[in-house]
N, C-alpha and C positions, 0 to 999 in steps of 0.2 A: 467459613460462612455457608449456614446452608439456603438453598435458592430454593423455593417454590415451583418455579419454571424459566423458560429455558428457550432462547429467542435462535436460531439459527439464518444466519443474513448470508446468502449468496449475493454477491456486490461484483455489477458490470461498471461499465462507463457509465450510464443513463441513468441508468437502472438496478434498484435490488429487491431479491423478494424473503419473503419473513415468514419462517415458522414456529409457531409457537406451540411450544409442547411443555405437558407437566413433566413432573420429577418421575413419573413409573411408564416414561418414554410415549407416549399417546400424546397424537397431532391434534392440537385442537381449532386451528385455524390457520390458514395460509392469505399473502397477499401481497402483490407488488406495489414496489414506492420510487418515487422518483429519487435520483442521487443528489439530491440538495437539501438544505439548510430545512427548507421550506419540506421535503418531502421524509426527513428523519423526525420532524414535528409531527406530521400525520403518522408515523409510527408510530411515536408517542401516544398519541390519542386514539390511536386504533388499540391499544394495549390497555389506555385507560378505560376502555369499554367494556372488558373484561374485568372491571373490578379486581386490576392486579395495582401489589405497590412494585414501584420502581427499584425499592432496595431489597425484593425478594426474586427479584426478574437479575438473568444474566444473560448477555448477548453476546453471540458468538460471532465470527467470521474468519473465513481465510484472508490472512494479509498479503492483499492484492495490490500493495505498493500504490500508488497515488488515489486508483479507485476508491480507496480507503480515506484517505485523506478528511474527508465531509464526515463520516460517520464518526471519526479517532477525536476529532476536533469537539464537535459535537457530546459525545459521549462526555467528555467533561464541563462545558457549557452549561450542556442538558442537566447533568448530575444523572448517567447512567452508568451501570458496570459493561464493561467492555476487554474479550479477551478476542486476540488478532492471534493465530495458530498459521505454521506453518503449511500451508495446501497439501506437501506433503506427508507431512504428519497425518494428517486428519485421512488421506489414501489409506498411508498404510495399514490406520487401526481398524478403518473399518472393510479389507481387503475387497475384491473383485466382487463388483454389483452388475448388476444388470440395468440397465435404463439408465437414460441421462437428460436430466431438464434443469431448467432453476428451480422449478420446485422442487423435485429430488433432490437435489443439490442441497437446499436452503432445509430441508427436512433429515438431510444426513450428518448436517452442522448440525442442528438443534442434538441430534441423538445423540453426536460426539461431547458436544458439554453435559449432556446428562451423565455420562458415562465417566468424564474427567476432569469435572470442574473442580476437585481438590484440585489439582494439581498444574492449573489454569491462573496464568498473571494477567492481572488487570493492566486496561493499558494507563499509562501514565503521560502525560507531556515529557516529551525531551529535555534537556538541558539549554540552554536558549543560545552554548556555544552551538550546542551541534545540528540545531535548526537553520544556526548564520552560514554553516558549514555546507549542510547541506545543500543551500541558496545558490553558495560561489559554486560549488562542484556541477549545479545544475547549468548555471551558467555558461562556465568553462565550456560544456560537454555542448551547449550551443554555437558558443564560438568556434570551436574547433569543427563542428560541421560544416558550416560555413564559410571557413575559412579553406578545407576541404573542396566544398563547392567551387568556390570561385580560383583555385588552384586547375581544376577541373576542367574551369572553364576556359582558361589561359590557353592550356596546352592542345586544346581541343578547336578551339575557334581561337588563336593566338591573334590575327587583324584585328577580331570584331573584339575581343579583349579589351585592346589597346584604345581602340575608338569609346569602348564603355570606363576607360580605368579604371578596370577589374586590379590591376597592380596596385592601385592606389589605395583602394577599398582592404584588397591583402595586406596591405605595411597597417593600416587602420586595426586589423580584425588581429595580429600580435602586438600590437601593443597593448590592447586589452586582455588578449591572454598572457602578456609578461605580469600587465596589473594582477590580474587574477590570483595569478601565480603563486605572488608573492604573497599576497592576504589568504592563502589555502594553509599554509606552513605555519604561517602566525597559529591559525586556530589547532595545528597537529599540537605545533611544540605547548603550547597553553595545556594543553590533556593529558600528553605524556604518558609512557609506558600502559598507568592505569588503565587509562579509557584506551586505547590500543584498538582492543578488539572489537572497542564501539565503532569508532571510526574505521575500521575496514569492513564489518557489517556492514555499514551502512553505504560502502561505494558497492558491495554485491547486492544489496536493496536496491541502489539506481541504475543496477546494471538488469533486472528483470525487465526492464521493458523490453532488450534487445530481442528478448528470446521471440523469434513466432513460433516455435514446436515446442505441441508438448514433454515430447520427452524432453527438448535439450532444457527446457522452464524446470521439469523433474529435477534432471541432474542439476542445475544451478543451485535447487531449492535444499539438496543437499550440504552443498558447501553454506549456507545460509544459516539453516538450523543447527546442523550440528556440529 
C-alpha cells in the first residue's frame, strides 16, 4: 500500500499529539488531542481539513500498552490504518537525537513510518480468546495486590487487623484467585502450542506498567519485540 502521508501519534495518559507529514518527510502540521473517543474524532477532522482521504493516511505510534487502548479500538471503528511499533524499535533506527518533547516525539514517529511503512503491520483486533485472557490476567494481578496489602497489614498492625477482619477479607481475596486461576488455564489450554507465544507476549505487555525507568522499560521492550 502506498500512503500519501504519514500521521505520527505520541500517546500519554490524557493526552496525544499528532504530526502530519508527507511522503518526502516535511511536517505539515502539528497538534494535540485529547486521549478519548471523543478526541481521536477531532483528529479525524483535523485531518479532514486537509483535504486528506483516510485510506491514503497511515498512523503511526509507539505501543504504549493501555495508553493505546482508545486509539487501537478506534482505528477500527473509525476505519483508519494503524501501526503500534515497538518504542524501542523506533530509538534504535532513528539513533541519538538531541531534544525531547511530544512534539518531537510525535514528529519522529511520523518520520519513522515514512521511512518503513513497507514493512509496518496494521493493527488488527485480537482474537476475542485472548482479550477474555487478557481481562482475568488483569484481574488476577489486582487480586493479588490486594490480597498483598491486607497480608501487609495483618503482620503490621495484627490487633487493629483482627478488629477490621482483615483475615476474613484475606480467605475472600483467594478464593477469587483460586477462581481466577482456574479460568486462566482453560484459556492457555484452548490455544495451545500455536498461539504460545501470543500468550506470553502478551503477560510481558501487561508487565510494562511495572517498569518506572527508562532503561529497565528499554530492556523489557526488548524481550517484547524480539
Amino acid at each position: 500500500m502506498n500512503y500519501s502521508h504519514f500521521v505520527g501519534l505520541d500517546v500519554g495518559k490524557k493526552t496525544f499529539d499528532a504530526s502530519l507529514m508527507s511522503a518526502d518527510e516535511k511536517e505539515l502540521s502539528h497538534k494535540s488531542f485529547d486521549n478519548t473517543p471523543t478526541g481521536i474524532q477531532s483528529l479525524l477532522d483535523w485531518i479532514a481539513g486537509y483535504h486528506l482521504s483516510l485510506s491514503k493516511l497511515l498512523f503511526c505510534a509507539e505501543n504504549m500498552g493501555s495508553y493505546v487502548t482508545e486509539l487501537s479500538v478506534s482505528s477500527v471503528s473509525m476505519g483508519f490504518s494503524l501501526a503500534l511499533v515497538c518504542p524501542l524499535t523506533i530509538k534504535k533506527s532513528i539513533g541519538l537525537q538531541r531534544g525531547k518533547n511530544d512534539r518531537i516525539d510525535a514528529k519522529r514517529i511520523a518520520n519513522y513510518a515514512v521511512l518503513h511503512y513497507r514493512k509496518l503491520e496494521l493493527y488488527k483486533l485480537p482474537d476475542k480468546d485472548l482479550v477474555r485472557l487478557r481481562g482475568w490476567i488483569i484481574i488476577r494481578d489486582n487480586l493479588v495486590k490486594q490480597k498483598v496489602s491486607s497480608i501487609k497489614l495483618l503482620e503490621t498492625f495484627s490487633w487493629m487487623a483482627k478488629l477490621a477482619d482483615v483475615t476474613e477479607s484475606i480467605s475472600f481475596l483467594e478464593e477469587q484467585l483460586k477462581s481466577i486461576k482456574e479460568r486462566i488455564p482453560w484459556s492457555g489450554k484452548r490455544y495451545g502450542a500455536t498461539n504460545s507465544r501470543q500468550y506470553i507476549a502478551l503477560h510481558k505487555l501487561l508487565a510494562i506498567k511495572k517498569y518506572k525507568r527508562n532503561r529497565n522499560y528499554q530492556c523489557h521492550c526488548i524481550t517484547v519485540c524480539y
